[in-house]
RODO-2510 file (C-alpha; in nm, 4 decimals, decimal comma):
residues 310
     n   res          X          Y          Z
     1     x    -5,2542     3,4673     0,0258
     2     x    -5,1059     3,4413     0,3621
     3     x    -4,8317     3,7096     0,5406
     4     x    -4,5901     3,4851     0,4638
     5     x    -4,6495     3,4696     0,0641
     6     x    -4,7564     3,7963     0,0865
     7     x    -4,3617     3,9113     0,1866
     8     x    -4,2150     3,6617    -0,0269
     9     x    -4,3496     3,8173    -0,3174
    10     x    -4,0763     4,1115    -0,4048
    11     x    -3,8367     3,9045    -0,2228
    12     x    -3,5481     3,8353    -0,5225
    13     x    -3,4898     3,4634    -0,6061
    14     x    -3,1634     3,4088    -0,4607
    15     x    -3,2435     3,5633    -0,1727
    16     x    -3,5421     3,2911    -0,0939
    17     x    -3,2972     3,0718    -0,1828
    18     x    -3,0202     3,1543     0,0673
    19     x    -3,2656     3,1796     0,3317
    20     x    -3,4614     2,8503     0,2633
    21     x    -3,1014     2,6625     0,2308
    22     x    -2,9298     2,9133     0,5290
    23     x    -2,7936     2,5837     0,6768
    24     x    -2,6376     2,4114     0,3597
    25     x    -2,4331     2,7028     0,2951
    26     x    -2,3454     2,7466     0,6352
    27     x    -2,2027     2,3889     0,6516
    28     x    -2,0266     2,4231     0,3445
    29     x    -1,8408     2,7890     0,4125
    30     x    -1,6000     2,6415     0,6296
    31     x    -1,4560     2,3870     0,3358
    32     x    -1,5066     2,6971     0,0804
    33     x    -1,2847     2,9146     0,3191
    34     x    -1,0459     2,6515     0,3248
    35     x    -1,0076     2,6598    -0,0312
    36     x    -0,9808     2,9966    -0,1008
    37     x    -0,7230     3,0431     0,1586
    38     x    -0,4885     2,7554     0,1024
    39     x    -0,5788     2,6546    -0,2277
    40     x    -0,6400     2,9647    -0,4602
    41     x    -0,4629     3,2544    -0,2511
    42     x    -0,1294     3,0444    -0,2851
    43     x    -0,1788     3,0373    -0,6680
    44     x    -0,0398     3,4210    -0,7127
    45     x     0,2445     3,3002    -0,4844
    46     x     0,3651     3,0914    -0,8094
    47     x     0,5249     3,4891    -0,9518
    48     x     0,7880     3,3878    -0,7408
    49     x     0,9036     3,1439    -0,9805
    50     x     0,9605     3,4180    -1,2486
    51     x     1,2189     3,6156    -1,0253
    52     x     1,4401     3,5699    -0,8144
    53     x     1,2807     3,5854    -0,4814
    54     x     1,4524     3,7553    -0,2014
    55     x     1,2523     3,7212     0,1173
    56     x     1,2973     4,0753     0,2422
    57     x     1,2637     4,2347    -0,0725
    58     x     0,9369     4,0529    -0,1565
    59     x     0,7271     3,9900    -0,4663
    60     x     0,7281     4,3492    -0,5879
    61     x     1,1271     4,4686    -0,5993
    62     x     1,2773     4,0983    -0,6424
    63     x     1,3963     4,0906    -0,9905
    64     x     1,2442     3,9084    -1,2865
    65     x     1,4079     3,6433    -1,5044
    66     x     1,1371     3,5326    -1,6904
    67     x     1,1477     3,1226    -1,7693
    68     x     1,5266     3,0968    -1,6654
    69     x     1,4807     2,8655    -1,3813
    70     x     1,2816     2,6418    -1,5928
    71     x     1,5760     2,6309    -1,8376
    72     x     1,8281     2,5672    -1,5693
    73     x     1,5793     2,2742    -1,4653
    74     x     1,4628     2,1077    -1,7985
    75     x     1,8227     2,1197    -1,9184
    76     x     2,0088     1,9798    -1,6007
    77     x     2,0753     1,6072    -1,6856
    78     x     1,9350     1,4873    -1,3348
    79     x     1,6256     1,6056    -1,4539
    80     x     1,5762     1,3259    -1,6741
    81     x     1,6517     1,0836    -1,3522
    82     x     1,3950     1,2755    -1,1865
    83     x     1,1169     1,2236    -1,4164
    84     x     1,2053     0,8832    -1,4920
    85     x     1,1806     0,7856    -1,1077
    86     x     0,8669     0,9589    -1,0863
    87     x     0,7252     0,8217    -1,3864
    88     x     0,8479     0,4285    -1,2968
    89     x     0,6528     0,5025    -0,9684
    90     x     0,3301     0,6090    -1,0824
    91     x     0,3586     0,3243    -1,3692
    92     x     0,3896     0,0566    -1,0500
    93     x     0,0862     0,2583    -0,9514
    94     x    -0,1513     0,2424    -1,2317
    95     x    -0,0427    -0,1420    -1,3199
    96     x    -0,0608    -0,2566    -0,9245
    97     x    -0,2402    -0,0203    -0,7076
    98     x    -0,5100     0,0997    -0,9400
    99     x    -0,6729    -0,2473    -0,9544
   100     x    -0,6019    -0,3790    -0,6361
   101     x    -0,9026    -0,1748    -0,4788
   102     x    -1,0895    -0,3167    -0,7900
   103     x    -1,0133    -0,6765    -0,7373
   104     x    -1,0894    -0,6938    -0,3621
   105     x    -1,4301    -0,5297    -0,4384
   106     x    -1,5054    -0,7977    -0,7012
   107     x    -1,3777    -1,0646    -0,4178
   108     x    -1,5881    -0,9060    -0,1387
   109     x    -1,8870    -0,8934    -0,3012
   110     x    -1,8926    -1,2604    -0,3993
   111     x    -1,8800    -1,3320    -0,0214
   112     x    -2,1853    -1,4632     0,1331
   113     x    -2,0986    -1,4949     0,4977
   114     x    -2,1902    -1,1045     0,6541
   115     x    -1,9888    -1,1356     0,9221
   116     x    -1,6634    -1,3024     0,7756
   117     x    -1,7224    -1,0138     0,4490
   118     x    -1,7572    -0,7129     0,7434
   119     x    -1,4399    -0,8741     0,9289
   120     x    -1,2582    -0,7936     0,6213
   121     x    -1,3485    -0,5282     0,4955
   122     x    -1,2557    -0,3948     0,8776
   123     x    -0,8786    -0,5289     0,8842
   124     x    -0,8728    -0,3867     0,4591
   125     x    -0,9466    -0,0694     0,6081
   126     x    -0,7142    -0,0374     0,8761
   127     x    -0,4040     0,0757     0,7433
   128     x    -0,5706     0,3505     0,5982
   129     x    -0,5865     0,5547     0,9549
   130     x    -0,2504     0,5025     1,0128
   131     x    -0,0315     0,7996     0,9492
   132     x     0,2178     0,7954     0,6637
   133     x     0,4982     0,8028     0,9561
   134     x     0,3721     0,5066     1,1199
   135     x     0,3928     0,3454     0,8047
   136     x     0,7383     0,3987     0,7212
   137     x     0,8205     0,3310     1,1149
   138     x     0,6564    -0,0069     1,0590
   139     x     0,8658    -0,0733     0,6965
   140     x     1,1854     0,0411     0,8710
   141     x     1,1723    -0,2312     1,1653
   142     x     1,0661    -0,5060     0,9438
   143     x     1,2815    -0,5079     0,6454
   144     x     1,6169    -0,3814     0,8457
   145     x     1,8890    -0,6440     0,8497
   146     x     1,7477    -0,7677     1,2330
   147     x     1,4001    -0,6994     1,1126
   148     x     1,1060    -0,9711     1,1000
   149     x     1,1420    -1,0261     0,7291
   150     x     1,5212    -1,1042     0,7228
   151     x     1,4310    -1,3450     0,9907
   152     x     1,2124    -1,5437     0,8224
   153     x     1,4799    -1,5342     0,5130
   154     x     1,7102    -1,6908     0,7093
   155     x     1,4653    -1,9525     0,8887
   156     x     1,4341    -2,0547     0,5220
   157     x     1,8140    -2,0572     0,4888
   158     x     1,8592    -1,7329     0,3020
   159     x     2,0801    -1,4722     0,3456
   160     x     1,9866    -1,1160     0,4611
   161     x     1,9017    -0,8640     0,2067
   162     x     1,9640    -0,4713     0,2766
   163     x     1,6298    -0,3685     0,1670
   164     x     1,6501    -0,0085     0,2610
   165     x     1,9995     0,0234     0,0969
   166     x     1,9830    -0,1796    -0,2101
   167     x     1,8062     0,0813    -0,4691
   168     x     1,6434    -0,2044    -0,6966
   169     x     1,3591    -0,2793    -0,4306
   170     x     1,2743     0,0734    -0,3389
   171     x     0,9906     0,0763    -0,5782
   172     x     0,8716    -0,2761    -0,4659
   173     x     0,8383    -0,1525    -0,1634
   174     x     0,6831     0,1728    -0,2067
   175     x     0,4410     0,0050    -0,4190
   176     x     0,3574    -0,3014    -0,1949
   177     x     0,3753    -0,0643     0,1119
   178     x     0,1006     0,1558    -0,1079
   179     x    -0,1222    -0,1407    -0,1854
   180     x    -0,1522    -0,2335     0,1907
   181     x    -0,2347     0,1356     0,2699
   182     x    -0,4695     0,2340     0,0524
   183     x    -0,6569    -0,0882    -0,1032
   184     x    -0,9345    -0,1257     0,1353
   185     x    -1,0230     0,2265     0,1406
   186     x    -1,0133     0,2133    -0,2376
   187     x    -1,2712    -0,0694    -0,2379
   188     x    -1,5292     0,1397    -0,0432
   189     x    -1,5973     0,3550    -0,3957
   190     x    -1,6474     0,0268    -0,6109
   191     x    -1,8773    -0,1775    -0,3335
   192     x    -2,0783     0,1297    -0,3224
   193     x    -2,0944     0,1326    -0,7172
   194     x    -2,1508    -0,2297    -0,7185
   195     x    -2,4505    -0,2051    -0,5035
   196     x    -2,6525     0,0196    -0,7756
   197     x    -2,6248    -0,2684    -1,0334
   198     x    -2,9500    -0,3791    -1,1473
   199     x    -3,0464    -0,6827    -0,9912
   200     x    -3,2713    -0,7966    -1,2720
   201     x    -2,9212    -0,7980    -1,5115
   202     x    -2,8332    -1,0694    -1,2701
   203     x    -3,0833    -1,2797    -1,3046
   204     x    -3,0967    -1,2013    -1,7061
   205     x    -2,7652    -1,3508    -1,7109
   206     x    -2,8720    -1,6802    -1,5267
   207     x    -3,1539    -1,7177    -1,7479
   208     x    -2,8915    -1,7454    -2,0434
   209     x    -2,6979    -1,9410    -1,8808
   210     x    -2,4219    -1,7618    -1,7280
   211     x    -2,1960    -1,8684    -1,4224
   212     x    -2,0646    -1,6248    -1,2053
   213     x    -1,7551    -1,5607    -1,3661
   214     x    -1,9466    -1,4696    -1,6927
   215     x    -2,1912    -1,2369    -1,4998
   216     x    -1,8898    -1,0819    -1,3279
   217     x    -1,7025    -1,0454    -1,7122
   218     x    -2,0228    -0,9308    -1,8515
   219     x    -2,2431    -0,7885    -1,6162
   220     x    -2,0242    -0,6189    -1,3135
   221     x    -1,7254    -0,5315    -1,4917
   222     x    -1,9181    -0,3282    -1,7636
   223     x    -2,1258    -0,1620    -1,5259
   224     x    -1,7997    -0,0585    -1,3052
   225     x    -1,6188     0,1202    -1,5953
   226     x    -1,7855     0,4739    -1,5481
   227     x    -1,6488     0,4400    -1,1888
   228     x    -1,3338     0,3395    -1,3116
   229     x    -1,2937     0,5815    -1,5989
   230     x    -1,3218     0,8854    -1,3477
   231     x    -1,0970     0,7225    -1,0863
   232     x    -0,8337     0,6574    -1,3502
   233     x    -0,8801     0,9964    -1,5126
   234     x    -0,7766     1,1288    -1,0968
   235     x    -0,5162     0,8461    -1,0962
   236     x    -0,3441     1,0442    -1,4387
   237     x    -0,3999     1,4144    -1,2896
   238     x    -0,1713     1,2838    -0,9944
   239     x     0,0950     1,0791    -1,2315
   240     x     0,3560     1,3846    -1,0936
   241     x     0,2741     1,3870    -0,7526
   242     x     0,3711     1,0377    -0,5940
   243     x     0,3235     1,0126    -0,1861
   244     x     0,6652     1,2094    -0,1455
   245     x     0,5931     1,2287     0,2898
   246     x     0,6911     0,8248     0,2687
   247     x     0,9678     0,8574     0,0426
   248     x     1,1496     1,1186     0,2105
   249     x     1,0834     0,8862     0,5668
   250     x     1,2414     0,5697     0,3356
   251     x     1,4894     0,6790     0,1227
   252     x     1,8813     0,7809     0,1542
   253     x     2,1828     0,8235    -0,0446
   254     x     2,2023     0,5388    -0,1625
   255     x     1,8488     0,4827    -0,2788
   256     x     1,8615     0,8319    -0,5123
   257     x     1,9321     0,6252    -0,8208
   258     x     1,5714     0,4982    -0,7945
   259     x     1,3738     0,6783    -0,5433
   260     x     1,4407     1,0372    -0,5816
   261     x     1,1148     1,2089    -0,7365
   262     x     1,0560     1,5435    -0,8198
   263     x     0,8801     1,6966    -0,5250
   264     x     1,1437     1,5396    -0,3001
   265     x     1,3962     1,7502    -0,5437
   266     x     1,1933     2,0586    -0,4646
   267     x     1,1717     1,9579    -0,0846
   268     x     1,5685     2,0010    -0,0721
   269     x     1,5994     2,2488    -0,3154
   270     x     1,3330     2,4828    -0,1658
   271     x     1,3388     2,4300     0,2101
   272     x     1,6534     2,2589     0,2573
   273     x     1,8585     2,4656     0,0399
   274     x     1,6436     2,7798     0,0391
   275     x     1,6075     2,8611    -0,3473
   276     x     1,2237     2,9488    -0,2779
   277     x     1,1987     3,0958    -0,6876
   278     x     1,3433     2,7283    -0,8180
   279     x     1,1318     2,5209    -0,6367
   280     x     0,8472     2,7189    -0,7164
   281     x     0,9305     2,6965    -1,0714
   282     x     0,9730     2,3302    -1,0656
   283     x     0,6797     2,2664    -0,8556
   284     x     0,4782     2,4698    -1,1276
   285     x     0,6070     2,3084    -1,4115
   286     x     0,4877     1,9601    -1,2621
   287     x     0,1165     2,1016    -1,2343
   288     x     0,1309     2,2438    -1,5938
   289     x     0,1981     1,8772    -1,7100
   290     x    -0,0236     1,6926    -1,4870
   291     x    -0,3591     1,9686    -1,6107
   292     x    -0,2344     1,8912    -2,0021
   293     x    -0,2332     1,5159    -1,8953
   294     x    -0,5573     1,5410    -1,7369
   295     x    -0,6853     1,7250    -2,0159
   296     x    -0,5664     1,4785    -2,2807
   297     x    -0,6988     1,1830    -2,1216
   298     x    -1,0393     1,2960    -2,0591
   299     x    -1,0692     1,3870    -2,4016
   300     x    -0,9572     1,0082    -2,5066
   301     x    -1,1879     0,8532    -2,2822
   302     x    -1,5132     1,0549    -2,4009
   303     x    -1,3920     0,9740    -2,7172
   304     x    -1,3491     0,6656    -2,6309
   305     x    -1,6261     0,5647    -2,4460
   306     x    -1,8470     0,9037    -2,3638
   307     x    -1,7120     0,9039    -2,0191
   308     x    -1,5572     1,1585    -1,8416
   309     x    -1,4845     1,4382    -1,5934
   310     x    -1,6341     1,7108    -1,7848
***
């Protein structure tokens, strides 16, 4: 037995192990710090929402009301507006957005040309990098009255449509906006998944006789739903939480009817109007539903299937 093993001897366990894996942890304190700081620390901010917070008194001598600002907010009427618009939004989400990434995947991979399928993927993945105010920059120019799409309705003989003022094609547009954003970056997940398949399922599929479209119905598809089950079990935990940055850049008076969501309700009604202890409140009540609707859904899909988050 060498010095070495010789020292390592009364050496506890964890100890070998933190100096053996010294750099691992060191590359992963930074994203752990991050965490605790503006993740957890923030949690035992949420008192706030059982008092009524006064900045200069602070957390210990603002007075308590208990659950009254979540009775003033579960029993105001717009409430029910609220939820419905969020709701609508995050339906357009899970019916359009949630397969697009799937579909272009599915499309990709059938491509045989390398460069043509890299070319693609490239221009799919573009949008992504663009901030969400460039976005809505881009979506103001083209659909105002002068914009590039009201030209081309009118080259066809139309007549202009006031697409940032008419409140029946916010959600079209938040949606299709979404889909252009997000869908190539949402492919990356399912190419990489679709790489793993085993080849030899493939070729058991030819030897039966099965096209392409069968092996994609029977072979791809099937071996894609663990992927999917997770990402759709994510896509439920966030049902409450809608890209809010882009709908406060889009939206306006007139478009409340259909485009005013919940966190843009606590937006106004905790930094615009200052009522820190309501927003809170309403902010916490939206995480409270989206854990029980996590929580219910990955219970249905192990049920369903056997997989899940946890």
């Amino acid at each position: 037995m060498n010095g070495t093993q010789m020292a390592g001897v009364g050496t506890p366990h964890w100890k070998r192990q933190l100096r053996r894996s010294k750099y691992l942890y060191a590359m992963f304190a930074l994203p752990a710090i991050y965490f605790v700081l503006f993740h957890f620390i923030p949690i035992f901010g949420n008192v706030i929402a059982f008092q009524n917070y006064n900045v200069f008194s602070g957390f210990i001598k603002s007075p308590w009301v208990g659950f009254e600002h979540f009775k003033v907010f579960l029993y105001d009427p717009y409430f029910w507006k609220l939820l419905r618009n969020t709701l609508m939004l995050n339906l357009y989400g899970l019916l359009f957005n949630f397969p697009a990434p799937i579909i272009l995947a599915l499309l990709l991979n059938e491509l045989r040309a390398k460069l043509f399928k890299r070319f693609v993927q490239s221009v799919a993945y573009l949008p992504h990098f663009l901030s969400t105010v460039v976005i809505s920059g881009m979506l103001v120019n083209f659909l105002a009255l002068d914009g590039m799409l009201n030209r081309l309705i009118e080259w066809f003989g139309g007549e202009q449509i006031q697409f940032l003022i008419e409140p029946s094609w916010f959600r079209t547009i938040y949606t299709a906006s979404d889909i252009w954003q997000q869908v190539g970056w949402g492919t990356i997940i399912y190419l990489a998944a679709l790489t793993g398949i085993d080849p030899q399922l493939y070729e058991a599929a030819r030897m039966d006789g099965a096209n392409r479209w069968k092996q994609t119905l029977h072979v791809t598809l099937p071996s894609l739903v663990p992927v999917i089950t997770i990402l759709f079990l994510l896509a439920i935990g966030n049902s409450l939480s809608v890209g809010y940055e882009k709908i406060l850049l889009l939206y306006n008076g007139a478009t409340y009817e259909t485009a005013d969501v919940i966190q843009t309700y606590v937006y106004r009604r905790g930094l615009l109007g200052s009522d820190l202890s309501f927003a809170s409140a309403v902010g916490l009540f939206q995480s409270v539903v989206a854990y029980i609707l996590v929580v219910g859904a990955n219970r249905f899909t192990r049920w369903l299937g056997g997989t899940s988050l946890w």
